[in-house]
MARVO-5470 format. One line per 8 residues: number of its first residue (from 1); their letters; for each residue x, y, z of C-alpha. Coordinates in nm, 3 decimals. Layout:
MARVO-5470
NUM	a	X/Y/Z | ...
END
This chain:
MARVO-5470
1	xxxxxxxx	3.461/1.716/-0.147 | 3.206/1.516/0.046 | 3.280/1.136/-0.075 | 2.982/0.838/-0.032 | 3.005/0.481/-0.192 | 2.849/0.147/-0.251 | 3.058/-0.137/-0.028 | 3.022/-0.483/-0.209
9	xxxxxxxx	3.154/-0.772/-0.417 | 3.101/-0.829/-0.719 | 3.030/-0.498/-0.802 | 2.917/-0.534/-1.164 | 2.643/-0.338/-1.259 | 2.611/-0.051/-0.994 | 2.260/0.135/-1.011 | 2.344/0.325/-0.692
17	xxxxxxxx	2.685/0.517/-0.868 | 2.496/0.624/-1.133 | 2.152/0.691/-0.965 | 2.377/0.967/-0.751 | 2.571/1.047/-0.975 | 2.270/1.155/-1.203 | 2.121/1.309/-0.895 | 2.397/1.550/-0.800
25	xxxxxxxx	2.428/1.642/-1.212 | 2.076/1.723/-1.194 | 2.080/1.911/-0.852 | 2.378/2.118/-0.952 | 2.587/1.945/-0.624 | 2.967/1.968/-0.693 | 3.119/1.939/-0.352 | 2.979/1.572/-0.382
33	xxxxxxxx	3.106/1.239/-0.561 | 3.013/0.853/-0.517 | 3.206/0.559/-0.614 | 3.206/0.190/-0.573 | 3.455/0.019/-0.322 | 3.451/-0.355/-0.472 | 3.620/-0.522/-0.197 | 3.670/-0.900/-0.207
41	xxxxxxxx	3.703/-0.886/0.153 | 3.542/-0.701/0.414 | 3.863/-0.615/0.614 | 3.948/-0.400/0.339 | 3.689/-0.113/0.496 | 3.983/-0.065/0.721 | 4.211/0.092/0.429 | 3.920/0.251/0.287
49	xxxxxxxx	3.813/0.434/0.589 | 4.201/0.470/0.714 | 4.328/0.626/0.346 | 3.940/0.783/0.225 | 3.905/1.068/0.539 | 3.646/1.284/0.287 | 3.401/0.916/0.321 | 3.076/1.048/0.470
57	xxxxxxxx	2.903/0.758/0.455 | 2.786/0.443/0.205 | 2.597/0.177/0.137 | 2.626/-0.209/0.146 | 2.496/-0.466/-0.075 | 2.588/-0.841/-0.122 | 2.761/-1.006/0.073 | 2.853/-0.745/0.362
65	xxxxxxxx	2.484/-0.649/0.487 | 2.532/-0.861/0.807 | 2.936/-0.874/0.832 | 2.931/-0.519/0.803 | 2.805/-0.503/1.184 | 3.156/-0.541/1.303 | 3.270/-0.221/1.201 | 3.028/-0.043/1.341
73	xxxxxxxx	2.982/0.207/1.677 | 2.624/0.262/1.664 | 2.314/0.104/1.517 | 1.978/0.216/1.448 | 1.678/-0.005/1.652 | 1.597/-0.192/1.301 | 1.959/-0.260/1.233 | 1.974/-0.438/1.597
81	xxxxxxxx	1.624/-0.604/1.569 | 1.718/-0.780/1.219 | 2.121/-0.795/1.219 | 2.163/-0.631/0.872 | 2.302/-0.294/0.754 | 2.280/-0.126/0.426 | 2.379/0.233/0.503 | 2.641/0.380/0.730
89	xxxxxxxx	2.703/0.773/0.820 | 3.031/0.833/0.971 | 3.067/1.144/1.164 | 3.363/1.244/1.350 | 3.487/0.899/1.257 | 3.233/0.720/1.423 | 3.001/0.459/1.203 | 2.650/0.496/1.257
97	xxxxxxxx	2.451/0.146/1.084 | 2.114/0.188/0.928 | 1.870/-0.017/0.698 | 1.727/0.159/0.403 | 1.593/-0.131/0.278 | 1.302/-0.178/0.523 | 1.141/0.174/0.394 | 1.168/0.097/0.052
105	xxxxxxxx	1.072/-0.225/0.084 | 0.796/-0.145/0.261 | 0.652/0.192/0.058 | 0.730/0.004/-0.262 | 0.489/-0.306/-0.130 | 0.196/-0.109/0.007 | 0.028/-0.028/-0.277 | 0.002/-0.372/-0.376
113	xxxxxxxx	-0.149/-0.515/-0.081 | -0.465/-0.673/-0.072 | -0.689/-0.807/0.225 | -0.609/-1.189/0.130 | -0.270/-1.156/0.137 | -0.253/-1.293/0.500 | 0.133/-1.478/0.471 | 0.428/-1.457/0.305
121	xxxxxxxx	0.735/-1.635/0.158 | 1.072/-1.494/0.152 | 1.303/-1.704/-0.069 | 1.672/-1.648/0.023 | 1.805/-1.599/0.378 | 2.089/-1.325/0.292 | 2.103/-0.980/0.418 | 1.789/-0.829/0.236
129	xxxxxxxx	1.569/-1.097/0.389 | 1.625/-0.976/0.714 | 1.466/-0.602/0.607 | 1.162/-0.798/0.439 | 1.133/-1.043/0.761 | 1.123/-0.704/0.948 | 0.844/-0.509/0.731 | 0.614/-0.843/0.763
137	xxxxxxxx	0.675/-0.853/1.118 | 0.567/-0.460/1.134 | 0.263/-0.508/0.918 | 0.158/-0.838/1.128 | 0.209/-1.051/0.800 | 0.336/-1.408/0.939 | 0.610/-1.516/0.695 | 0.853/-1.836/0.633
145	xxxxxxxx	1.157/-1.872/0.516 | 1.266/-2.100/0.178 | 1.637/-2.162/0.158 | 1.837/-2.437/-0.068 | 1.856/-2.588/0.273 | 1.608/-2.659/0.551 | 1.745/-2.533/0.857 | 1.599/-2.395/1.238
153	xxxxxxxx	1.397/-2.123/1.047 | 1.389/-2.207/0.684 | 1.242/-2.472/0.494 | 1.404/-2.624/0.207 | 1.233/-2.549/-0.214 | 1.168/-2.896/-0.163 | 0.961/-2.879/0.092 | 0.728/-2.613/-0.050
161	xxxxxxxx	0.386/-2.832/-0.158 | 0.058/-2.707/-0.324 | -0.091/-2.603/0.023 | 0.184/-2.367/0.152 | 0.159/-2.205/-0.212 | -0.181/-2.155/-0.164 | -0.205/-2.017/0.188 | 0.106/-1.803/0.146
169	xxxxxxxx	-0.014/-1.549/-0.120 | 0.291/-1.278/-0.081 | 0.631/-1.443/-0.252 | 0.936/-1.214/-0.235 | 1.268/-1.334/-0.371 | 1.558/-1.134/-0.180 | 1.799/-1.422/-0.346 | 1.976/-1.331/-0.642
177	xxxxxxxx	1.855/-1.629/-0.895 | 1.809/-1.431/-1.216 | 2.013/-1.156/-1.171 | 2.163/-1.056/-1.482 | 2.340/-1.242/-1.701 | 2.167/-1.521/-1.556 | 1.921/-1.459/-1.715 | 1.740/-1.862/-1.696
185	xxxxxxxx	1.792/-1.867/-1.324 | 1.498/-1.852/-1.070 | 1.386/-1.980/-0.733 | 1.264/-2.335/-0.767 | 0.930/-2.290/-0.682 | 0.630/-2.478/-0.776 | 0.526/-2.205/-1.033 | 0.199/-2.420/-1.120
193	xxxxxxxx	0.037/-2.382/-0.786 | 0.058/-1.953/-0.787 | -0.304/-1.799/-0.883 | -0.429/-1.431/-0.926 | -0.466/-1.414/-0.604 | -0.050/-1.441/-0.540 | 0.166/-1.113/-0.618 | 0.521/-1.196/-0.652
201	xxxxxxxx	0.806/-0.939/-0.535 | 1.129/-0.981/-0.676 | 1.405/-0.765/-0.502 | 1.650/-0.779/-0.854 | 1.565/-0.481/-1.080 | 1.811/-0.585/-1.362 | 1.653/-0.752/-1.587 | 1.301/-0.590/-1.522
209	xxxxxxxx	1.124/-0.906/-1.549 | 1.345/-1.193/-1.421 | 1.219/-1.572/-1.516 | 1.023/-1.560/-1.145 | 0.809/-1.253/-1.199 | 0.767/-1.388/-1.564 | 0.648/-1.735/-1.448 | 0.446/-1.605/-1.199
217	xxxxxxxx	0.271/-1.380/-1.482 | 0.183/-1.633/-1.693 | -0.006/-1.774/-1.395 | -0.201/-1.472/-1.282 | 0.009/-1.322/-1.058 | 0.044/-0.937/-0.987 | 0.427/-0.925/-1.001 | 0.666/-0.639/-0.926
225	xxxxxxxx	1.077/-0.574/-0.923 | 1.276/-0.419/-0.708 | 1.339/-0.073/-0.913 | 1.105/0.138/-0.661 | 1.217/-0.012/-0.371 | 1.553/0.080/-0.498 | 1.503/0.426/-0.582 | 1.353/0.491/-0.204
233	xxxxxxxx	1.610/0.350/-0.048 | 1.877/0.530/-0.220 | 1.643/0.859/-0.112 | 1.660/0.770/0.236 | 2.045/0.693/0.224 | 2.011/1.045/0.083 | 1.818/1.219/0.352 | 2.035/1.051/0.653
241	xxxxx	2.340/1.155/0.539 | 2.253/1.482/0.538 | 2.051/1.528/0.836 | 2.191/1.695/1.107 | 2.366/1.444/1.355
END
């Protein structure tokens, strides 16, 4: 049996155990399982990968996309450009560290891209920022960071005034205000400011309209969650897995 997993903490509401285990049901794939490893700390990959030989590879969400790196033998070129990781393939023991994320960030976003959109936000500095910093910095899209705190390459939610709103038209949240059950939570923002010409990306899928994309509707916004983005990148997990090493 050919074992993959999802590698996080908390490990509440997993779309990617049942979004494989749907797809092997529907494929007819036996020889294949995937399961959640909801480790409080990362050192506890060790005993996973030391007692779980059949592990072919998995995939990393919050909080282990960058501390993940340690563990690791090889790394694709994104992976070392950004310092994030949300999919490993182990063969012959050895852990190979890919990111996902950037294609389905970046197929999911396409179609929504217009000519103004010239610069972008990215709230939250965690380990999916690092994938969107890396599609913007592919498509030439200058972007800036928003964190609770202003730091060397973020600047603080207080700091954002009516004129960065205006000239950065792209807003993607990568934090994980509004995930459910917090439900009231979102980015603090100067909603009032966004127009129809802004389109608001919001990485969390569950709910499908979190208080940010719903905010930013009510203002004109095109607004989409992270569902697609999702879906592709579980598909490319997919496809590296099973390509030939």
């Amino acid at each position: 049996m050919r074992l993959f997993g999802l590698l996080g903490y908390p490990l509440t509401h997993s779309f990617s155990q049942k979004y494989f285990t749907e797809k092997f049901q529907q494929l007819g794939i036996t020889d294949a399982a995937y399961e959640n490893f909801s480790i409080p700390n990362i050192q506890e990959l060790k005993q996973i990968l030391s007692s779980r030989k059949e592990l072919q590879g998995f995939n990393i969400t919050i909080p282990y996309k960058k501390a993940v790196l340690d563990f690791l033998q090889e790394v694709s070129d994104p992976v070392k450009k950004m310092g994030a990781c949300n999919c490993v393939k182990i063969v012959s023991g050895k852990l190979k560290g890919y990111n996902t994320d950037v294609v389905g960030f970046q197929k999911s976003l396409e179609p929504f891209l217009k000519p103004h959109h010239q610069k972008a936000l990215i709230l939250g500095t965690g380990g999916a920022s690092a994938a969107v910093e890396y599609v913007f910095q592919q498509l030439q899209i200058p972007c800036l960071f928003v964190s609770r705190t202003a730091s060397s390459n973020a600047i603080s939610y207080q700091d954002l005034s009516k004129e960065i709103i205006e000239t950065h038209q792209l807003i993607i949240n990568t934090s994980p205000l509004g995930m459910y059950p917090n439900l009231d939570d979102c980015p603090a923002i100067p909603y009032q400011y966004l127009t129809a010409q802004h389109h608001l990306f919001d990485l969390i899928y569950n709910p499908t309209e979190t208080k940010f994309l719903s905010l930013g509707r009510q203002q004109g916004a095109s607004i989409q969650n992270g569902f697609e983005m999702l879906i592709l990148q579980a598909e490319e997990s997919w496809r590296i897995w099973n390509e030939k090493s």
